[in-house]
N, C-alpha and C positions, 0 to 999 in steps of 0.2 A: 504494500500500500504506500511504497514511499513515493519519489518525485516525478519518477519514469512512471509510477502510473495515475498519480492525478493529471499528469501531463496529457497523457491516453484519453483521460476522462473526458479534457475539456475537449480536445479534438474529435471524439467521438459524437459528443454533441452537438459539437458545432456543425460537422458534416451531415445531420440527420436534423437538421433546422429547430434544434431546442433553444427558441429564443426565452423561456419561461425560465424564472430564476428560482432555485432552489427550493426555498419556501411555500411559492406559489404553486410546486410541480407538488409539494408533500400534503399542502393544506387541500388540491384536489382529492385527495386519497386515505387523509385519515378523518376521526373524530374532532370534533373541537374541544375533547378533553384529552386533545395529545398536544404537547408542547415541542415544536420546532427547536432544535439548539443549531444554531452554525457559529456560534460565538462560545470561546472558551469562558467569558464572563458571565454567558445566560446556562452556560451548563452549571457552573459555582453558585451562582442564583437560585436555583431550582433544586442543587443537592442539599442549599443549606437549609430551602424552605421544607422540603421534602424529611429533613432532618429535625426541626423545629415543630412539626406538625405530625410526627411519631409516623408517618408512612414510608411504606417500601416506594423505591422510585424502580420503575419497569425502563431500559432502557431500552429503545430499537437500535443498533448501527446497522445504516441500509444507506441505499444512494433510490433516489425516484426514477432513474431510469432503467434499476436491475429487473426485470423479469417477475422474477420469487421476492422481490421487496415490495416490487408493484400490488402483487397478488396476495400478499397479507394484510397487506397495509388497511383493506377497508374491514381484516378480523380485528386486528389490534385497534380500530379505531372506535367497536362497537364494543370492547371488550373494555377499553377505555372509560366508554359511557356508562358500562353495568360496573366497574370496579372502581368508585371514587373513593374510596380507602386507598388504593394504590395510585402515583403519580406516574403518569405516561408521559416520555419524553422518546422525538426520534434527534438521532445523531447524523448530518449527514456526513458520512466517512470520504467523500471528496471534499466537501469544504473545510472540514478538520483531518485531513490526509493522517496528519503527525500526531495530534490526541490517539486519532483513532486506532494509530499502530500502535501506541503506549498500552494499548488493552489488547493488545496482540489479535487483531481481527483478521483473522484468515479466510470469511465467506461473509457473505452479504444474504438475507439477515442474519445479525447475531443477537440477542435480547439477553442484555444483565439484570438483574434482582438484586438491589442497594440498597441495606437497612445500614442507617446511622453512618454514612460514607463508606462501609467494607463491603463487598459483593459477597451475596450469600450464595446465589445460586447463576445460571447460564442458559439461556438455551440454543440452539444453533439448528436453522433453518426456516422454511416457512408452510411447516405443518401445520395446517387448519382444523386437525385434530387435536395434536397434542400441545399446542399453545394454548387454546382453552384450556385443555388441562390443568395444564402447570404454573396460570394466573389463579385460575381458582386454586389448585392447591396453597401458590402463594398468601391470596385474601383470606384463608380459612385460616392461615398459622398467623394470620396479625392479626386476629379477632381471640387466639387463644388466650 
């Protein structure tokens, strides 16, 4: 995910006429109880409110133009809606290329479970089956 392939990124878009910018390509596609991060400020923003208000924060790292990111994106945005105990946040892993290798992201999507800033849990993919699963498992252990 380092420079060689944001570099890919933008050119790939470019050549396939995404004049839509980042945000605008994710807010087509999720809930309005998902929070956009493309700034390393609104992710600290978010981890501390998230942190401050005893919730797990769910995070997506995905790009709006992957395939399997696209294709979760409207689960995780409904599941967003029925889990307001838990905070939804998507990451986009080309506008934060360098964060998002610090979490060692090797596939697009990836979704971390962050209680009190420590990752508790992971999931990797975008199965429409077992990502409900494994937010409700989530919501059930913060209601224990």
């Amino acid at each position: 995910m380092g420079h060689c392939w944001s570099k890919f990124l933008r050119i790939f878009k470019c050549l396939y006429g995404d004049s839509k910018d980042e945000e605008e390509l994710y807010s087509e596609l999720t809930g309005k109880n998902v929070h956009i991060i493309t700034t390393i400020q609104s992710w600290e923003e978010k981890l501390t409110e998230a942190t401050r208000d005893g919730k797990i924060l769910v995070a997506n790292f995905s790009t709006p133009w992957s395939g399997p990111c696209r294709s979760i994106a409207p689960t995780y945005g409904e599941l967003a809606d029925k889990y307001p105990s838990l905070m939804f946040l998507t990451v986009d892993v080309d506008t934060l290329a360098e964060f998002s290798t610090s979490w060692e992201i090797s596939a697009t999507p990836t979704f971390f479970f962050i209680k009190e800033g420590r990752q508790v849990d992971k999931f990797v993919g975008a199965d429409k089956v077992q990502l409900p699963k494994k937010i409700a498992a989530v919501a059930k252990a913060t209601r224990v």
